[in-house]
C-alpha positions in Angstrom: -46.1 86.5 24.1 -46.3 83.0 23.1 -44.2 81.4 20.5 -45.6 80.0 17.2 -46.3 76.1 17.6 -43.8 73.3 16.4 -45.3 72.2 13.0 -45.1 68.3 12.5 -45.5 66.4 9.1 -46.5 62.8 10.2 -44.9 60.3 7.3 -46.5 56.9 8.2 -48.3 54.4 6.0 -50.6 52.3 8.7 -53.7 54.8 8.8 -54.2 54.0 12.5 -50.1 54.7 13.2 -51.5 58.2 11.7 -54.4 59.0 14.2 -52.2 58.0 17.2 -49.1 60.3 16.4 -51.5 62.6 15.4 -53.7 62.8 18.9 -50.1 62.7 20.9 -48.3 65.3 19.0 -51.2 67.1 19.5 -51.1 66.2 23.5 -48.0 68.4 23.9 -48.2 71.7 23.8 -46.4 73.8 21.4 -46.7 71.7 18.7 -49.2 71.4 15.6 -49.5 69.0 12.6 -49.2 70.8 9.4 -49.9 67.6 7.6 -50.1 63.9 7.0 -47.9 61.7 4.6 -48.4 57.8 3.7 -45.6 57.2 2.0 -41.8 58.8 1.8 -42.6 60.5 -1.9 -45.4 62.0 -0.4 -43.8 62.9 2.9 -41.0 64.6 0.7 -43.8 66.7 -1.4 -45.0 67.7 1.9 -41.8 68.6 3.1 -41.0 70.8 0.3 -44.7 72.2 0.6 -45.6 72.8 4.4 -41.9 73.3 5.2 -42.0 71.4 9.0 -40.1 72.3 11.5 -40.1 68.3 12.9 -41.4 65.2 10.6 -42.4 62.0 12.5 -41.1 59.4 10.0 -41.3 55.7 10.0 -38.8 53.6 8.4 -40.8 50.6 6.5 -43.6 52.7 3.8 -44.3 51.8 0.3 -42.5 53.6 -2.9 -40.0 54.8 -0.9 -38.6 53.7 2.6 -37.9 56.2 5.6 -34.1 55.0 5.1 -34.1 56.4 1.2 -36.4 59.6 2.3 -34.2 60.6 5.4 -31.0 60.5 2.9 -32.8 62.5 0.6 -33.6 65.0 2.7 -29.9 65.2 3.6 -28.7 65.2 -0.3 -31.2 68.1 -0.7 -30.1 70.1 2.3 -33.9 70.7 3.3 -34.5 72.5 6.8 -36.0 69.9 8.6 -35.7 68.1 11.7 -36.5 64.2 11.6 -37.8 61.9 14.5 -38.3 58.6 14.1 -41.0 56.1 15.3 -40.7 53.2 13.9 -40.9 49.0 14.8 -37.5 48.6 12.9 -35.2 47.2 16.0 -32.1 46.2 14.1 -28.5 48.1 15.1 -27.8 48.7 11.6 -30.9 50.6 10.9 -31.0 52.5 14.6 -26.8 53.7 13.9 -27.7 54.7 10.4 -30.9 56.7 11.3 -29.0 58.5 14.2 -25.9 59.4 11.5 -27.9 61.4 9.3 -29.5 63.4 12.3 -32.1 61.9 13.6 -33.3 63.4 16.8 -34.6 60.4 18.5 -35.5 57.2 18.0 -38.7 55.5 19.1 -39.6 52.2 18.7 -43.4 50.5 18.3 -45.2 49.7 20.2 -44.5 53.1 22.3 -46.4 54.8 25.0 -47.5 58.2 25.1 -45.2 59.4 28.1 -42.2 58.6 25.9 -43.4 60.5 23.2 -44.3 63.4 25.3 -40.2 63.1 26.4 -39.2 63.3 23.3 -41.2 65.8 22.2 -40.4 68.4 25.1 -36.4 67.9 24.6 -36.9 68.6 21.2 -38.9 71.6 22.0 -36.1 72.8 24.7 -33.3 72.7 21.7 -35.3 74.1 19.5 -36.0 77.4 21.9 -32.4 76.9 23.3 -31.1 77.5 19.4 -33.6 80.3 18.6 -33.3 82.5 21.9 -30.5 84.2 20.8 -27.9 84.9 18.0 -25.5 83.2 20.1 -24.9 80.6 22.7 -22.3 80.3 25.2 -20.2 77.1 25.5 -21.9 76.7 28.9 -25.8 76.5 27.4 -24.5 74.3 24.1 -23.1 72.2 26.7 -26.4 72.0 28.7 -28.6 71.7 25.9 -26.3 68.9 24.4 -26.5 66.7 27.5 -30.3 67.0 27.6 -30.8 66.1 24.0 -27.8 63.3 24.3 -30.2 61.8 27.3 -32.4 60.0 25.1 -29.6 57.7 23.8 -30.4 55.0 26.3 -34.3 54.7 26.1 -33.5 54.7 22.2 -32.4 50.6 22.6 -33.3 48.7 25.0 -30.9 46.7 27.2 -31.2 44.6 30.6 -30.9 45.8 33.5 -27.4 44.4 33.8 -26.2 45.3 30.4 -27.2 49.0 30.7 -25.4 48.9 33.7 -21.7 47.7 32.4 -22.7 50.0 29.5 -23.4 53.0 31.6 -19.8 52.6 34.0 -17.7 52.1 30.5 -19.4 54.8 28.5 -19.1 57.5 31.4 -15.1 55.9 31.5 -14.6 56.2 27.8 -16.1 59.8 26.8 -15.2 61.5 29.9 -12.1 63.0 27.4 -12.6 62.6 24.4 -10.0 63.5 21.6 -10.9 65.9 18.8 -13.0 64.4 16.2 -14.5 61.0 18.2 -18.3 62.0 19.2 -19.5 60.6 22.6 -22.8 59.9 21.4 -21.1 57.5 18.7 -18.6 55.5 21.5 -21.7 55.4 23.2 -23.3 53.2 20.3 -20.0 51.5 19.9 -19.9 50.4 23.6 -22.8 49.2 23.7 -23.1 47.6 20.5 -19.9 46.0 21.7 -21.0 45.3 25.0 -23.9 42.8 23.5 -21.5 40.3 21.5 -20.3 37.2 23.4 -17.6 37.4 20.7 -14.4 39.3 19.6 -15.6 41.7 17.1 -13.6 43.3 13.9 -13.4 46.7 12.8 -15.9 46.3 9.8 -17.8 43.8 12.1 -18.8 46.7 14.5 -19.1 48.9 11.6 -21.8 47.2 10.2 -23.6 46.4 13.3 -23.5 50.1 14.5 -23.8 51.6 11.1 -21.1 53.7 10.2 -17.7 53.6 8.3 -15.3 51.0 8.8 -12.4 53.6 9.0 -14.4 55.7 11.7 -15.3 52.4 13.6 -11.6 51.6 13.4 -10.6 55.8 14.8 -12.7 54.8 17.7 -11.5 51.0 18.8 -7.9 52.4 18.2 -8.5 54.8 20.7 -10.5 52.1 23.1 -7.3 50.1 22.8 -5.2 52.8 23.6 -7.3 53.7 26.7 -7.8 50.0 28.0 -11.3 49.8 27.4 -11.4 47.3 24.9 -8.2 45.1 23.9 -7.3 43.1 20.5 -7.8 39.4 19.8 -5.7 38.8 17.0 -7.1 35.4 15.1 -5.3 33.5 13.1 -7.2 32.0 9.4 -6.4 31.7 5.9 -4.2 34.8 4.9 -3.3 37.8 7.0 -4.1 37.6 10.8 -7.0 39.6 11.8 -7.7 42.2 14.5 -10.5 41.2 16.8 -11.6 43.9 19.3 -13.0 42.8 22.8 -14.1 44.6 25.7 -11.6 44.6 28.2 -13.2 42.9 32.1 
């Protein structure tokens, strides 16, 4: 029997944004647009209306941004997935987007194929968590590591960046202790890896988008492991901690 399509809300201002989600989500089978928002009050009517599985939402709308409508959808608890496509670029915004759940992140101008991806992995969790009452640790762990794939198309680096990134992330989250998330050293290392200079705590906080205490959990532990070592600076006051990453 087959299963009941993925239905999509689209929540995009640019009109012709709208008819090309709209012909690629439609492209992939299994999945069917319930509906079509223009702004992130509207996409939030719709949301409580259509109840989506997935919305597509871009981050820079009238009224209401998809940074204010993604943390509303949080503060109201609603059951619904969010993917974004979007031409915001900036580290702060990308971090910030993925902290409150995003599923991916795609950037404009995009190409079908990569929507397609992103599309089918979401599909694969979304079967994967509806299978079955329960999961053993052996399929969470398989369908983690296919959704986690996407982190590095979600930014692009060079060629030689993503390559230093890829041999120190793979180092860093082989063993990770209890509470530190690979997915967020990942954004650390290679926020990190990106700066000609010594960064501090609240410095890669603010670049990668999350709390200074938790940015500072993680370069503790980074220091602690040798991946990254302290550059303390001297200035008016107090001497500051500036985190590098170690050659």
């Amino acid at each position: 029997m087959q299963s009941k399509p993925i239905q999509v809300l689209l929540i995009e201002d640019d009109p012709m944004v709208q008819e090309v989600n709209r012909q690629f989500v439609e492209q992939v089978d299994g999945f069917r647009i319930a509906g079509i928002a223009g702004t992130g009050v509207e996409g939030m009517a719709k949301i409580r209306e259509l109840a989506p599985d997935l919305a597509i939402l871009d981050i820079y709308m009238p009224q209401q941004d998809g940074i204010e409508t993604l943390t509303q959808i949080r503060r109201e608890q609603l059951p619904v997935d969010i993917m974004i496509i979007s031409a915001a670029n900036d580290q702060r915004t990308i971090g910030r987007m993925l902290q409150y759940g995003a599923v991916d992140y795609i950037m404009k101008p995009f190409k079908f194929e990569r929507v397609k991806q992103a599309l089918e992995r979401y599909r694969q969790m979304k079967q994967g968590l509806t299978s079955s009452d329960t999961l053993s640790q052996q399929e969470l762990d398989r369908m983690l590591s296919r959704h986690a794939g996407r982190a590095p198309e979600a930014v692009p680096v060079s060629a030689a960046d993503a390559a230093v990134f890829a041999h120190r992330g793979e180092q860093a989250t082989e063993q990770l202790p209890k509470g530190l998330q690979a997915g967020t050293m990942r954004q650390i290392l290679q926020y990190m890896t990106r700066q000609p200079e010594p960064l501090s705590a609240e410095e890669v906080a603010e670049g990668v988008g999350i709390a200074r205490v938790t940015a500072r959990r993680y370069l503790d532990y980074l220091e602690k492991s040798g991946k990254v070592r302290i550059d303390l600076q001297y200035g008016v006051g107090r001497p500051v901690n500036k985190y590098m990453l170690s050659s």
